[in-house]
N, C-alpha and C positions, 0 to 999 in steps of 0.2 A: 126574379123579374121574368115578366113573359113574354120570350120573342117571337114567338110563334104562336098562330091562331087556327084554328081550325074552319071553313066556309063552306056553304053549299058549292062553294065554285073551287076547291081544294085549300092548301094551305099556303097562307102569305106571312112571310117577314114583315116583322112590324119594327125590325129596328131601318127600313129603310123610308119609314111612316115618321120617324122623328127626325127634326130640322137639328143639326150639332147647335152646342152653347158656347159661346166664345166670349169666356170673361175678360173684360176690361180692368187695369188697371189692380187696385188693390180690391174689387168688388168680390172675389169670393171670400179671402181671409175677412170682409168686409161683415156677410152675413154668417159665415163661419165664427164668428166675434156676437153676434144677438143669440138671443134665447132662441131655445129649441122650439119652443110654438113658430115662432116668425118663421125659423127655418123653415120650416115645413111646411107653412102658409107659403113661405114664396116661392120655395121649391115646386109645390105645386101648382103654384099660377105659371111659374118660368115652363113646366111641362103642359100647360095647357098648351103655351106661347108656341111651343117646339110644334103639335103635334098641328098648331093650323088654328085652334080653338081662342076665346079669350073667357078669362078667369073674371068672376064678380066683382073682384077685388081690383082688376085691373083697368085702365084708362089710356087712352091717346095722350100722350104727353106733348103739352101748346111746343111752341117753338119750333118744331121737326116736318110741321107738313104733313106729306104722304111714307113719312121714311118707315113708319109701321115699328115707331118704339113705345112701348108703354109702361106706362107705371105701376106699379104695384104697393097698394099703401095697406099696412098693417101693423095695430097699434101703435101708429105716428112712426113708423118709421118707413121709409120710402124705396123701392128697391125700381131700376129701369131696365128693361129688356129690351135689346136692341134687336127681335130675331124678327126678320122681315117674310 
């Protein structure tokens, strides 16, 4: 992984560019329990999540407002990220 980037304005940490993940409940043994495609699909939508970005794959989840949680649906299975 790479924490470090290189700029015309010198070099920045990029792990301080990512929001932490704060699993709820039984939600990681959750997607750790789907197939390895899913994982991966939602892994990478949760790191869009992190970095500020949102994922294709990802939605405003009704009921929450402005709380900045979204859904992630990937063959019919549904993952929420709660990273604001």
């Amino acid at each position: 992984m790479v924490t470090r980037k290189q700029t015309q304005r010198g070099i920045i940490d990029l792990t301080e560019l990512v929001r932490p993940l704060l699993w709820v409940a039984s939600a990681r043994r959750d997607l750790q329990a789907m197939p390895e495609e899913v994982q991966d699909a939602v892994g990478y939508a949760l790191y869009f999540a992190q970095t500020g970005r949102k994922h294709d794959q990802a939605k405003a989840l009704k009921g929450f407002g402005s709380a900045g949680v979204l859904e992630v649906i990937e063959d019919s299975v549904r993952a929420f990220s709660g990273i604001v």
